[in-house]
ROTORLUM-582915 format. One record per residue (C-alpha): residue in one letter; x, z, y. Coordinates in nm, 4 decimals. Layout:
BEGIN
  type      east        up     north
     a         X         Z         Y
...
//
This chain:
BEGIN
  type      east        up     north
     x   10.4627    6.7409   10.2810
     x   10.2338    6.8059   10.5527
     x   10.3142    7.0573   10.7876
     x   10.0807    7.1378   11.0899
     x    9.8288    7.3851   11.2034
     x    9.5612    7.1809   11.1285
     x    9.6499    7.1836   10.7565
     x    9.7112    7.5597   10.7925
     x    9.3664    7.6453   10.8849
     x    9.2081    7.3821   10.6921
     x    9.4439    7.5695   10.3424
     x    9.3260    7.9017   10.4637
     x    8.9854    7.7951   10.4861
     x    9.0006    7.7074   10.1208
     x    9.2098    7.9930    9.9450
     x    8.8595    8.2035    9.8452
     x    8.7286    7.8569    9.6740
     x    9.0418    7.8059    9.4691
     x    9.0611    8.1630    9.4343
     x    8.7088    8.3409    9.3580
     x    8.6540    8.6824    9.3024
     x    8.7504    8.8365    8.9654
     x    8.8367    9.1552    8.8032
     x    9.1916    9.1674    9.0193
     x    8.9511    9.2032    9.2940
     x    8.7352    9.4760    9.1022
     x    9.0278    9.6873    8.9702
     x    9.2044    9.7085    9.3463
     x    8.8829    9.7655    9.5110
     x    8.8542   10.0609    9.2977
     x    9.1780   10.1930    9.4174
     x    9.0811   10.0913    9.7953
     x    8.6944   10.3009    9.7484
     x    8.9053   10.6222    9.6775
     x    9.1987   10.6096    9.9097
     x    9.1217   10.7436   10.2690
     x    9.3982   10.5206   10.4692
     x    9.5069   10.1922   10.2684
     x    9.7421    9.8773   10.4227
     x    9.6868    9.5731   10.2160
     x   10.0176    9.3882   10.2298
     x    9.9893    9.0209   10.2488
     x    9.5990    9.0383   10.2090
     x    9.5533    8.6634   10.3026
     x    9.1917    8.5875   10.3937
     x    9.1077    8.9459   10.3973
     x    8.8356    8.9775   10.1116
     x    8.9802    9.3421    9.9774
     x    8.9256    9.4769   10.2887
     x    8.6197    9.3365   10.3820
     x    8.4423    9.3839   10.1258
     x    8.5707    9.7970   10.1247
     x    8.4390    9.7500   10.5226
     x    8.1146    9.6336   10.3923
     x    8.1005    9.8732   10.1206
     x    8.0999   10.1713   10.4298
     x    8.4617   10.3237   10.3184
     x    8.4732   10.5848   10.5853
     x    8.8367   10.5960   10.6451
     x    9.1385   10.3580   10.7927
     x    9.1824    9.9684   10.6606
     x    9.4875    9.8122   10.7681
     x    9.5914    9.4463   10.6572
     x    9.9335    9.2811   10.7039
     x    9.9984    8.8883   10.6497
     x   10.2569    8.6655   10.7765
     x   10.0307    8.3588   10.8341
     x    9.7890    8.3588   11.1524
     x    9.5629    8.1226   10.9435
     x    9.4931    8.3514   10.7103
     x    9.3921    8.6068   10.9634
     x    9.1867    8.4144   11.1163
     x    8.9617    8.4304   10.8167
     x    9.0377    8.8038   10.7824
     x    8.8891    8.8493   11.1258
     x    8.6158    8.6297   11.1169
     x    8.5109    8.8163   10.7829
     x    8.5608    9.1799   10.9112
     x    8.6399    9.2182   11.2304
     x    8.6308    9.6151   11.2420
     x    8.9575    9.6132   10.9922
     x    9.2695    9.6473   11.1810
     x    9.4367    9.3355   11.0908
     x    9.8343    9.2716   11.2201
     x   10.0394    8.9959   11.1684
     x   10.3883    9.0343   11.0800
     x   10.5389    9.1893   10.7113
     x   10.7045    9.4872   10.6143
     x   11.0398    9.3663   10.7764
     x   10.9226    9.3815   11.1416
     x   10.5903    9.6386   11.1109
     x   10.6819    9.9571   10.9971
     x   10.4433   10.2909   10.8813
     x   10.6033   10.6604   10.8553
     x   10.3534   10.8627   10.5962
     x   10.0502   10.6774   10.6907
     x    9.8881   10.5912   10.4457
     x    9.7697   10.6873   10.0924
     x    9.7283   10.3481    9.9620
     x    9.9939   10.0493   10.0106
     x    9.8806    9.7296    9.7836
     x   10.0025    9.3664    9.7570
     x    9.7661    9.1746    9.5406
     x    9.7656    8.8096    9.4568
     x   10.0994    8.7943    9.3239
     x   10.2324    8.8382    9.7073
     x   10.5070    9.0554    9.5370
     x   10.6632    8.7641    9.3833
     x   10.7356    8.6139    9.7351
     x   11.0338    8.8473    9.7857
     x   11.3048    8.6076    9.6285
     x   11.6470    8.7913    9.7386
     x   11.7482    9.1443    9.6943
     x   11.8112    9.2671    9.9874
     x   11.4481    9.1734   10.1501
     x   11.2985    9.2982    9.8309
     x   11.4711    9.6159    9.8732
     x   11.4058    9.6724   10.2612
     x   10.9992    9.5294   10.1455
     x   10.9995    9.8643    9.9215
     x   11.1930   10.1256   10.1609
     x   10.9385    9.9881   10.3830
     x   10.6377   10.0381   10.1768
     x   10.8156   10.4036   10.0365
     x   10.8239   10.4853   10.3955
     x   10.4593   10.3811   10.4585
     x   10.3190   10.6231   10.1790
     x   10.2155   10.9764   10.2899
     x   10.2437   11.2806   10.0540
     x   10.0997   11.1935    9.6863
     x   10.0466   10.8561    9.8006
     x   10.0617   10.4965    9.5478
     x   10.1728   10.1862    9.5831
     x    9.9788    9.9462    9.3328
     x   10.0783    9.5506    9.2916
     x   10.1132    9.3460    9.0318
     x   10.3303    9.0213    8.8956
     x   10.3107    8.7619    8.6674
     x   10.5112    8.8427    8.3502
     x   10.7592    8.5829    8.2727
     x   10.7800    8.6872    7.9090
     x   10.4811    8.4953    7.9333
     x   10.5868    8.2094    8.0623
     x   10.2924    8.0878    8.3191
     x   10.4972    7.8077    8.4428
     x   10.4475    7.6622    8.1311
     x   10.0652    7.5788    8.2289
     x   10.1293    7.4472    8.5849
     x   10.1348    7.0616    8.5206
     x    9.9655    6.7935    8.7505
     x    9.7469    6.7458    8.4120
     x    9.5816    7.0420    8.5090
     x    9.3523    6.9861    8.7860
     x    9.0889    7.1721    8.9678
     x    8.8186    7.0959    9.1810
     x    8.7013    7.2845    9.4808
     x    8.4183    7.2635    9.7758
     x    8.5820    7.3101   10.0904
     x    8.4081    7.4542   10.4295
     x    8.1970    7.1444   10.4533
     x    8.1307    7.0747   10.1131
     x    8.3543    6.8374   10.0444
     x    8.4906    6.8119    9.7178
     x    8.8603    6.9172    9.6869
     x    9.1199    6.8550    9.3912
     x    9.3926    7.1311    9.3502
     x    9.6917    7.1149    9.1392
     x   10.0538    7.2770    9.0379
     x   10.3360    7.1302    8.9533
     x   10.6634    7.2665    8.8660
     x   10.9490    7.1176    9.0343
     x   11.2831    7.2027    8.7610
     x   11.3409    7.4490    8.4819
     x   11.3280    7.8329    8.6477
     x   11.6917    7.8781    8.7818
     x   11.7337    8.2585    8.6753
     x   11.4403    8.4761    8.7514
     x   11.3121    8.2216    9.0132
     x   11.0264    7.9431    8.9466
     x   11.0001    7.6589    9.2472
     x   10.6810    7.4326    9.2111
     x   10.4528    7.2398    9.5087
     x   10.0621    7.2558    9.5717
     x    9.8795    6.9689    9.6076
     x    9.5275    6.9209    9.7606
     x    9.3580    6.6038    9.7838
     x    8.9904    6.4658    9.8443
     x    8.8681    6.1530    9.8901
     x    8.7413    6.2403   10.2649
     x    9.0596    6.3099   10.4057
     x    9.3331    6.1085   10.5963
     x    9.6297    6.2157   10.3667
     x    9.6958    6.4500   10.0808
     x    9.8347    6.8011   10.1295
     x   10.1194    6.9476    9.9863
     x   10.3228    7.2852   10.0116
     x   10.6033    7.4239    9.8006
     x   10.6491    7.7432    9.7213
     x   10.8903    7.9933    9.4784
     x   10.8238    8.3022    9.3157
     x   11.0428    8.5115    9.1326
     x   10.9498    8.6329    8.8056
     x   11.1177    8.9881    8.7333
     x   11.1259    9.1847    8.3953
     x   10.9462    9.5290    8.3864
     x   11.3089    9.6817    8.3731
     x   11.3880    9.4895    8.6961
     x   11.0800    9.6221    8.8513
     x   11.1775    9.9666    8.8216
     x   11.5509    9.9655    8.8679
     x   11.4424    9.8389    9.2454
     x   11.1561   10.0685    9.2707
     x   11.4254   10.3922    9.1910
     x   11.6317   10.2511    9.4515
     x   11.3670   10.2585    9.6963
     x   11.2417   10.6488    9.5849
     x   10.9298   10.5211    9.3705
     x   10.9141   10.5842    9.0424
     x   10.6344   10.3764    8.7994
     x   10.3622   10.5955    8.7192
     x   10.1874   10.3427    8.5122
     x   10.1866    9.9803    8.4035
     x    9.9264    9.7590    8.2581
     x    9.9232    9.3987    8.1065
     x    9.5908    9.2643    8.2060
     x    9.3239    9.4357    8.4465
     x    9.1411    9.6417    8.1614
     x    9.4339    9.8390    8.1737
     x    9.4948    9.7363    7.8627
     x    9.8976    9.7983    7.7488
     x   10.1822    9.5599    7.8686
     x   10.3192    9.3819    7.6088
     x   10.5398    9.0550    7.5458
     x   10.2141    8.8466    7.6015
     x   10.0729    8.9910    7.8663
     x    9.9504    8.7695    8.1394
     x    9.9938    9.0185    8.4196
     x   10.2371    9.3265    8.4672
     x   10.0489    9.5521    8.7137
     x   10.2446    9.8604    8.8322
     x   10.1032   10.1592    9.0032
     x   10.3815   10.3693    9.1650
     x   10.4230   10.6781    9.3337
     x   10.7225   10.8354    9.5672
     x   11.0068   10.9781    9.2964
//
């Protein structure tokens, strides 16, 4: 597994390739065009927010990611966005904002209890008077793992044009609610292939909202795909939009 900043930037770099715009993008953006003050948690390359910037939304954009790479992007592609590195363990909002989001499954990254529960005291704190938090999560009733095979490959331009192969592959069976699987990224024009490994935790729609209570949120709605069409045992997504209890 390669681990150095080189490969970080280079990773970062690619993340809008393997993962375009689509109607995720459309139905938060949406959300972001009406909200006056929104902090996109874990907004990676910063796309949401630069393209609200672009779009002349008049009011406070605030974006919070753990990895420097991926700001680096963010603040190449809108530098007028406040962007701040760190998470919702060690940068803290009191009633700031009307909007707190995590898109691209970013939720699923909180694997233990306790950090998912300080992640949502953090995010109930955050939320001003009437405010939402909106995020969504894969829905393991649904079993996605299922589909993420080395078979399955993709094929990407980086930067430079230079043609990219992407693929998933799930290390064991998912121990409880918990699914570990590695990244790969190859291409003929580099020195070595690329490799990170990741796990995401797949809760139930009950789960959700057990810890949301516990944090003072409440779910105000849920949808299974972004038409807002009606979760159900074959939904892809589960996409929860709650509000302080």
């Amino acid at each position: 597994m390669v681990d150095h900043s080189f490969a970080d930037l280079a990773l970062a770099a690619l993340y809008d390739s393997i993962n375009p715009w689509g109607p995720d993008d459309d139905f938060y953006l949406d959300l972001v065009s009406s909200a006056d003050a929104v902090l996109d948690v874990g907004c990676g390359t910063g796309r949401l927010l630069a393209r609200a910037a672009a779009d002349g939304h008049p009011g406070r954009l605030t974006g919070l990611d753990p990895a420097a790479a991926m700001l680096v992007q963010a603040r190449r592609r809108a530098p007028g966005v406040e962007w701040v590195l760190g998470d919702l363990r060690t940068r803290l909002w009191n009633g700031e904002f009307d909007l707190v989001t995590m898109t691209g499954h970013a939720f699923q990254a909180l694997l233990g209890d306790e950090e998912l529960r300080a992640a949502l005291r953090a995010v109930r704190c955050a939320l001003g008077e009437g405010g939402r938090f909106v995020f969504e999560t894969r829905n393991p009733a649904a079993r996605p793992w299922q589909a993420w095979t080395p078979d399955r490959v993709r094929e990407v331009a980086d930067a430079h044009g230079r043609l990219v192969r992407v693929w998933h592959e799930v290390e064991d069976e998912p121990s409880g609610d918990r699914v570990t699987f590695t990244e790969s990224f190859d291409s003929d024009d580099w020195p070595e292939r690329r490799t990170s490994r990741a796990t995401l935790r797949f809760l139930t729609p009950a789960a959700l909202t057990r810890f949301l209570a516990e944090a003072g949120l409440r779910v105000d709605a849920q949808y299974g795909d972004w038409a807002r069409g009606p979760l159900t045992a074959t939904s892809p997504e589960i996409i929860t939009l709650a509000v302080p209890a």
